[in-house]
C-alpha positions in Angstrom: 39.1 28.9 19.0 42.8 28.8 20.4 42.2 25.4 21.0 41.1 24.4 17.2 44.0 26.4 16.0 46.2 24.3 17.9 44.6 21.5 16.6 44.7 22.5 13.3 48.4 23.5 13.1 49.0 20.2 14.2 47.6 18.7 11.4 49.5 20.0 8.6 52.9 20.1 10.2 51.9 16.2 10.6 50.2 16.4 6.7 53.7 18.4 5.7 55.5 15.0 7.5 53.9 12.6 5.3 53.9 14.8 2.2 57.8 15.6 2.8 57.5 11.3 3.7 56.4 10.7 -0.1 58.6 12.9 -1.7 61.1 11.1 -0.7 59.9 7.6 -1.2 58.9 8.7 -5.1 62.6 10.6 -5.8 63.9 7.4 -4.3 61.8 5.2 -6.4 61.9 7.3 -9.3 65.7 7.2 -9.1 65.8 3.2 -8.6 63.5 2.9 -11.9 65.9 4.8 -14.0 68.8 2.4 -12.7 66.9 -0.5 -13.7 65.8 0.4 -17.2 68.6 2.6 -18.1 70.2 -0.3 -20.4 67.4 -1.1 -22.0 67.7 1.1 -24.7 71.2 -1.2 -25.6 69.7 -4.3 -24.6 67.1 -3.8 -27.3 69.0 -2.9 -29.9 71.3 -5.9 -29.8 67.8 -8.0 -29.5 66.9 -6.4 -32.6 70.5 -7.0 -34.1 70.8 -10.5 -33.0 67.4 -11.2 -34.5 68.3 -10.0 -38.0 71.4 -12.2 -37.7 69.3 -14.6 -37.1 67.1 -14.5 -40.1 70.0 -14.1 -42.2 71.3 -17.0 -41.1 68.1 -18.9 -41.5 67.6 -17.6 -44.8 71.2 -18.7 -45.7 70.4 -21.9 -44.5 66.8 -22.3 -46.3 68.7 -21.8 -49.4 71.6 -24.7 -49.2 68.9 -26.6 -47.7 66.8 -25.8 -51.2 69.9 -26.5 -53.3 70.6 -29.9 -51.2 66.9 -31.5 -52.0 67.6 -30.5 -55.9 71.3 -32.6 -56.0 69.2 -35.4 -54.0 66.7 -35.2 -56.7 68.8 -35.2 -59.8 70.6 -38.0 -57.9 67.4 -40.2 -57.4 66.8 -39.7 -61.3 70.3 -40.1 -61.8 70.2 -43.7 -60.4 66.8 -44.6 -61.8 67.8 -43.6 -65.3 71.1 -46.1 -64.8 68.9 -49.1 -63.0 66.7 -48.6 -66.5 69.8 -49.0 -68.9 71.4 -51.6 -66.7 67.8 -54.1 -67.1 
């Protein structure tokens, strides 16, 4: 019985040695994940602001590029109605 006992006290000091083991492998990794991803919150945000620059400034451009094909338009009438006069 003395001898089991033994045994058996050996195993958990040696199961308290790997428990105390991943505690501190998971504080360290937990601690190393919040490093990495604490500027995400910021990162995203100017993702999200850059991009509604961006369609701004594609919407802008959509525009002028709608108003330059109506001048080329009226221009190509423009000319056709003068090459009709001119014969």
């Amino acid at each position: 019985m003395t001898s089991f006992n033994c045994y058996l006290a050996l195993r958990l000091w040696q199961l308290t040695l790997t428990l105390k083991r991943v505690t501190k492998t998971l504080t360290w990794l937990e601690s190393r994940i919040h490093h990495i991803f604490s500027g995400a919150p910021n990162i995203i945000l100017q993702g999200q602001q850059g991009t509604s620059t961006l369609k701004q400034s594609y919407q802008k451009l959509n525009t002028q590029l709608h108003q330059v094909q109506q001048v080329i338009g009226l221009v190509n009438l423009i000319i056709k109605i003068w090459q009709r006069q001119k014969l």
